[in-house]
N, C-alpha and C positions, 0 to 999 in steps of 0.2 A: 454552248451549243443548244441548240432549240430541241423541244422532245420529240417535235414534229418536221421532218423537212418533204416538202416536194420540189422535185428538180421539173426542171423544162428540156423538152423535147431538144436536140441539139439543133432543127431547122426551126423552133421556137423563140430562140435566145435573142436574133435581130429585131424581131415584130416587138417581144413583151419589153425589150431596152427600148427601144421606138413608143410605143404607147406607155410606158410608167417615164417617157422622158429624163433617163435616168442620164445620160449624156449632159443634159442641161441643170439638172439639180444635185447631179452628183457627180461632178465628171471626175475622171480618172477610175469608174467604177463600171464593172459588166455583171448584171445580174443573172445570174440561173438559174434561179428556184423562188420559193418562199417558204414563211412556216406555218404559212394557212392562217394565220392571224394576223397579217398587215405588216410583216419585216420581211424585205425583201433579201437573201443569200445574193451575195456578189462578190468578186476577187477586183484587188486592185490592182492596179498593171505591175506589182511586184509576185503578185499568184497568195498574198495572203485573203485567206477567208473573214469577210464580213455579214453583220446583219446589218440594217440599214431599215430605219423608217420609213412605209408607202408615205404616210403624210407626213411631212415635214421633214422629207429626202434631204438632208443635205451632208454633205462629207465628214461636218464635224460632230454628227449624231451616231457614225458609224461606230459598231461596235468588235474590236476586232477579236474573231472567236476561236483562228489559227492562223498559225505561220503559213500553210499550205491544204490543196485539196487533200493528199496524202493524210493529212492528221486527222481531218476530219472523218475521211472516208474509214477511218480505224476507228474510229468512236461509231458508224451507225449498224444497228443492228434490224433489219429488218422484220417489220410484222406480217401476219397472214391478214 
């Protein structure tokens, strides 16, 4: 898990899969966030969480970081 994550706005998540082209370089993946450093957070059509490379997007670079959003969302803890 990244020490950093931002999520995308939920009317967001069409537009930044559409401009990171993530459908074509990484298909089977929908991305929703990042970790502000160029790895993009995305779920596979199974609901497990991935990080995933901006450059060099491809499916077999994914790194898978949980089973579900559920596990992850237990790991973060919010900063001020």
């Amino acid at each position: 898990m990244p020490g950093y994550v931002a999520l995308w706005n939920p009317d967001e998540i069409e537009a930044g899969n559409r401009d990171l082209q993530v459908a074509t370089y990484a298909p089977g993946f929908l991305g929703f966030g990042t970790d502000g450093g160029g790895e993009l957070l995305a779920f596979d059509e199974s609901g497990a969480v991935f990080m995933l490379p901006m450059i060099g997007m491809e499916p077999q670079f994914a790194n898978k970081i949980a089973d579900s959003w559920r596990e992850v969302a237990r790991r973060i803890t919010p900063h001020a």
